[in-house]
C-alpha positions in Angstrom: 101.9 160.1 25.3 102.9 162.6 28.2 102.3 165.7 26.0 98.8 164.3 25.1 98.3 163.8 29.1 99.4 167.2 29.4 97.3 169.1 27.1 94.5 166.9 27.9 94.6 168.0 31.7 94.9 171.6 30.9 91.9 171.6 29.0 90.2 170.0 31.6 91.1 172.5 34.0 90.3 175.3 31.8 86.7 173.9 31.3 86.7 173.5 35.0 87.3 177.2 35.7 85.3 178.5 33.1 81.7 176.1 34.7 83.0 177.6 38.0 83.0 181.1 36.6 80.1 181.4 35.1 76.5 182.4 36.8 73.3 182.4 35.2 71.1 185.2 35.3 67.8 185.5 34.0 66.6 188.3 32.0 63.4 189.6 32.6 61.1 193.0 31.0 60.7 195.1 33.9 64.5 196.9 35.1 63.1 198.1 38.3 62.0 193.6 39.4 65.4 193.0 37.5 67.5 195.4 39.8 66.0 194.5 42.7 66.2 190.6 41.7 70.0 190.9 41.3 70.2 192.8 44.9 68.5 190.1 46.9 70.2 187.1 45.0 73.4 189.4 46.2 72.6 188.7 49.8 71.4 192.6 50.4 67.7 194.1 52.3 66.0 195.7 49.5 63.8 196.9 51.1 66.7 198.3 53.8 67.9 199.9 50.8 65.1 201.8 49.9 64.2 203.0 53.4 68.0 204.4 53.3 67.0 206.0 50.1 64.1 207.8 50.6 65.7 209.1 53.9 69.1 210.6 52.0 66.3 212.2 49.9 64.8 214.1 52.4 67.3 215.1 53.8 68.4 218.8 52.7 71.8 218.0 54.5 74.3 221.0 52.2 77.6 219.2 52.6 81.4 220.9 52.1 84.0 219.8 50.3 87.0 221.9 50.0 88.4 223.2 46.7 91.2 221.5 46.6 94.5 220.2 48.5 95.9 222.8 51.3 99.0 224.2 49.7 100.5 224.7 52.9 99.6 221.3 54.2 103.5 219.8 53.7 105.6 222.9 53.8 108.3 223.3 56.3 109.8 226.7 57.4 112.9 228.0 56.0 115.1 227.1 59.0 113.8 223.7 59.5 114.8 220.4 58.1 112.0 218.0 57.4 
């Protein structure tokens, strides 16, 4: 009878997990109104977000980046110990 107990409250659990787990989100034609759905059910400004867009677009900001990792970023002299 414990066993059957058991098993039966482990399945119960899981179930309970799962309905927590799971969201429902509708599907609709248009995947500009579907993105932008999603973002605001997300908590964030849409329309934030596209103001932030357009302005990185205008922008003609050239930006750096190094080659790679500066080879003599951790060597020591000779006659030093680390």
């Amino acid at each position: 009878m414990a066993s059957k107990a058991l098993l039966l409250f482990f399945v119960l659990t899981f179930l309970l997990v799962i309905g927590i787990e799971g969201r429902v989100v509708r599907v609709s034609n248009s995947k500009d109104a579907e993105s932008e759905e999603l973002l605001q059910r997300l908590g964030y400004n849409v329309s934030e977000l596209k103001r932030l867009g357009e302005i990185s677009a205008r922008s003609e900001i050239n930006r750096f980046s190094p080659g790679g990792p500066d080879p003599q970023h951790h060597s020591y002299p000779l006659s030093s110990n680390p």
